[in-house]
TORKOL-4160 file (C-alpha; in steps of 0.2 Angstrom, whole numbers, padded with zeros to 4 digits, m for minus):
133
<pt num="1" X="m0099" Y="0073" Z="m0055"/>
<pt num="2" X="m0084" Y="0077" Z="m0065"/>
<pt num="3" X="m0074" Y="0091" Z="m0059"/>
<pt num="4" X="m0059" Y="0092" Z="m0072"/>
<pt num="5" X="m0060" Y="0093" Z="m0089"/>
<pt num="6" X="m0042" Y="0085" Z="m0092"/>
<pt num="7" X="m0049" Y="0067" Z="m0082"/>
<pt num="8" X="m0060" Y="0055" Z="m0090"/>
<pt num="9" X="m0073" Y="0049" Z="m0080"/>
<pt num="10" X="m0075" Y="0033" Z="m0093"/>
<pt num="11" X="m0077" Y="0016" Z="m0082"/>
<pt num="12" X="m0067" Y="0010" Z="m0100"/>
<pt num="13" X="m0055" Y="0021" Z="m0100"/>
<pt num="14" X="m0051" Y="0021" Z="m0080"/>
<pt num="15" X="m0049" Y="0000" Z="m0081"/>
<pt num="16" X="m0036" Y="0001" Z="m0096"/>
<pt num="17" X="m0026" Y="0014" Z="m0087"/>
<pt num="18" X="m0029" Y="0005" Z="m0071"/>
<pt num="19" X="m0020" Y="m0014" Z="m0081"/>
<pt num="20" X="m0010" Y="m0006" Z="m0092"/>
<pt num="21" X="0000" Y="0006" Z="m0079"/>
<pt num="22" X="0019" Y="0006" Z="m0080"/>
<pt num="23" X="0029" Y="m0001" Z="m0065"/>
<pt num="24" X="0031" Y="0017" Z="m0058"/>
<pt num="25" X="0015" Y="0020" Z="m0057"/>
<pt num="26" X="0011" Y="0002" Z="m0051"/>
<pt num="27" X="0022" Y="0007" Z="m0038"/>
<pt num="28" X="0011" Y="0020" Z="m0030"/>
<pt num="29" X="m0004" Y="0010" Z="m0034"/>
<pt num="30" X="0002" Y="m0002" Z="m0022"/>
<pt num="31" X="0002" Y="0008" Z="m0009"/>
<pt num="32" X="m0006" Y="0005" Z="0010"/>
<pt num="33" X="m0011" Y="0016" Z="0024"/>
<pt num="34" X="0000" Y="0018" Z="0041"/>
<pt num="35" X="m0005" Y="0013" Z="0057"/>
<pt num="36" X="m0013" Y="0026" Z="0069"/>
<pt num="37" X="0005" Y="0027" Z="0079"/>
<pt num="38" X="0013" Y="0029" Z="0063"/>
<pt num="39" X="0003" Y="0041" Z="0057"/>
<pt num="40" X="0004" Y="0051" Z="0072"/>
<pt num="41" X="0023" Y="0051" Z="0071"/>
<pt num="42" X="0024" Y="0053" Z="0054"/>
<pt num="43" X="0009" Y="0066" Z="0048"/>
<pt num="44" X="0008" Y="0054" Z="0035"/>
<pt num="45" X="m0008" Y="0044" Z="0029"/>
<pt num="46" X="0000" Y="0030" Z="0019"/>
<pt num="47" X="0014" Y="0025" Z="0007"/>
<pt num="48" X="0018" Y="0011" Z="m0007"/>
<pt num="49" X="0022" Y="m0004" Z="0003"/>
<pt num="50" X="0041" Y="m0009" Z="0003"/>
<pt num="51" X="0050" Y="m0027" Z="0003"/>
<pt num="52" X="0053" Y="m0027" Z="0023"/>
<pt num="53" X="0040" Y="m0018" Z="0028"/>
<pt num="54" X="0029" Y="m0025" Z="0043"/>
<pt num="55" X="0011" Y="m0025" Z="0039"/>
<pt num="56" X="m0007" Y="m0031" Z="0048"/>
<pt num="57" X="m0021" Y="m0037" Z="0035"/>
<pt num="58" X="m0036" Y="m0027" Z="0040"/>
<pt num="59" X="m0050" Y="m0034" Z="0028"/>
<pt num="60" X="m0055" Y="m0053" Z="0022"/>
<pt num="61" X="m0053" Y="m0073" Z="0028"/>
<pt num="62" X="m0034" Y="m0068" Z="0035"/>
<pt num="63" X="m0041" Y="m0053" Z="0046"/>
<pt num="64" X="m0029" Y="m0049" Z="0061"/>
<pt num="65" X="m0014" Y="m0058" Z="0055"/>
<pt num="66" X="0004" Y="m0049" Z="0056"/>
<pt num="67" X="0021" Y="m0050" Z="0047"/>
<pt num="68" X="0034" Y="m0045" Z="0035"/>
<pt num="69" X="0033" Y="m0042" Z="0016"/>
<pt num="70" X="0042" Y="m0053" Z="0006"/>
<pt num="71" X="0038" Y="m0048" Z="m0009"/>
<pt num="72" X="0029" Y="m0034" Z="m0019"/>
<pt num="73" X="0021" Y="m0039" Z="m0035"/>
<pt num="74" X="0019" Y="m0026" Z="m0047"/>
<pt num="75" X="0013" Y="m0036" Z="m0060"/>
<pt num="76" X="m0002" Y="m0045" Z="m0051"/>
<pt num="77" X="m0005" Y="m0031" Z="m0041"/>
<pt num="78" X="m0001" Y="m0039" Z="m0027"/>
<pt num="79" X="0010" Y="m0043" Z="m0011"/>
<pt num="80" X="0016" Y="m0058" Z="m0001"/>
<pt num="81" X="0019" Y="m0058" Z="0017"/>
<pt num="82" X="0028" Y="m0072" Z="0028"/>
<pt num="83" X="0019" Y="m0079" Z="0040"/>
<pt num="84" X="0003" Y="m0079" Z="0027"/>
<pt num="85" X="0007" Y="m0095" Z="0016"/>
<pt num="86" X="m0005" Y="m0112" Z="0014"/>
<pt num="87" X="m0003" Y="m0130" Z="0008"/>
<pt num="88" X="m0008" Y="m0136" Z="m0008"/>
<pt num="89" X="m0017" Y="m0152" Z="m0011"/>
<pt num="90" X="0000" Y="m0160" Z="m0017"/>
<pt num="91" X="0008" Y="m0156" Z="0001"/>
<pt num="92" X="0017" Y="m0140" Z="m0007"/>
<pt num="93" X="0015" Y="m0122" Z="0000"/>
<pt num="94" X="0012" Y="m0107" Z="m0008"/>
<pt num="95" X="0012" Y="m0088" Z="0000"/>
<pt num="96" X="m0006" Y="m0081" Z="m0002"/>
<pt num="97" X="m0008" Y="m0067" Z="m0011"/>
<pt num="98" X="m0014" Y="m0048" Z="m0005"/>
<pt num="99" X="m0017" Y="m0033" Z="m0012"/>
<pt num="100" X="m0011" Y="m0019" Z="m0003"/>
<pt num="101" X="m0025" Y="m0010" Z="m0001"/>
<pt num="102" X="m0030" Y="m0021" Z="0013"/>
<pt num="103" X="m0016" Y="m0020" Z="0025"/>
<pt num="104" X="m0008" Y="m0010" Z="0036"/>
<pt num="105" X="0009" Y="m0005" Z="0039"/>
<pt num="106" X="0013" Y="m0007" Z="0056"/>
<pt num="107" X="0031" Y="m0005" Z="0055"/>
<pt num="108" X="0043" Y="0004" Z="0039"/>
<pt num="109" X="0059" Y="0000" Z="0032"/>
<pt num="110" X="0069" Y="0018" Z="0033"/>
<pt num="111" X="0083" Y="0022" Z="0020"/>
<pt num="112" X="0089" Y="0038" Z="0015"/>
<pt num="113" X="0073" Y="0038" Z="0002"/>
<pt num="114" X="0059" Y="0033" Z="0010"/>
<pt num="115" X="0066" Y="0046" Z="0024"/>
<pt num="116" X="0064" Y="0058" Z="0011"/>
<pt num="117" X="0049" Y="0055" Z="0005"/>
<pt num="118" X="0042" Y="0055" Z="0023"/>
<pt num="119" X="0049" Y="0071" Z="0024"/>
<pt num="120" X="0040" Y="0079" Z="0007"/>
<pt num="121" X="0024" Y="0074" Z="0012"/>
<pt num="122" X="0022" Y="0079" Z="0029"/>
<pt num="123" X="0029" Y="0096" Z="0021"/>
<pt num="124" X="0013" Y="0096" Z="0011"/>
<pt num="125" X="0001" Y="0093" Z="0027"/>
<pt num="126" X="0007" Y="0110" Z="0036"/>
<pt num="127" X="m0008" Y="0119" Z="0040"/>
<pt num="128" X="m0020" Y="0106" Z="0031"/>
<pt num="129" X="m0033" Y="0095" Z="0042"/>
<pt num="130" X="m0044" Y="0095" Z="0057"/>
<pt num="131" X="m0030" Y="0103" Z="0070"/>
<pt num="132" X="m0028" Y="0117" Z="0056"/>
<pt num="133" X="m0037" Y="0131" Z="0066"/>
């Protein structure tokens, strides 16, 4: 069911948008929910996923497994994490790629920014949710 006019609901349309987005919208494409702690403390539900942020993958063959973001691919869509890394058959190792949306951040990187932004969007939650009555 479509609900705004301005929107295409075009499976076409959505894909090229999707692949053909610019880095700052990549940006919040790559985005990941917050632990339950986190989100407690925060009032926030996720974020786009920083360089030393901590994260936990939570879907797929590296279920369960922790650590720190090395690196966050905008063009592939994807991110590397330390610890997650696997030998090639020519003895070289290489970091196994994840998309975002399959983690979890357990632990954030805080600058002035990303303090900020915290900030904005728990300002937007006030008198939203379940504990709203």
């Amino acid at each position: 069911m479509k609900f705004s006019a301005d929107v295409s609901s075009s499976r076409r349309k959505s894909r090229k948008a999707h692949f053909a987005a610019p880095s700052h919208i990549r940006r919040t494409i790559l985005s990941a929910g917050l632990s339950k702690e986190l989100r407690e403390k925060y009032k926030v539900r996720s974020l786009p996923v920083r360089k030393d942020d901590e994260v936990t993958v939570v879907r797929g063959t590296h279920k369960g497994r922790e650590g720190k973001v090395t690196e966050v691919y905008r063009r592939k869509f994807i991110i590397h994490i330390e610890k997650l890394t696997r030998e090639k058959v020519n003895g070289a190792t290489i970091q196994i790629p994840i998309h975002p949306s399959k983690v979890v951040i357990s632990k954030l990187k805080l600058d002035k920014d990303r303090n900020s932004l915290l900030e904005r969007k728990a300002a937007g939650k006030v008198g939203k949710g379940k504990a709203a009555e």
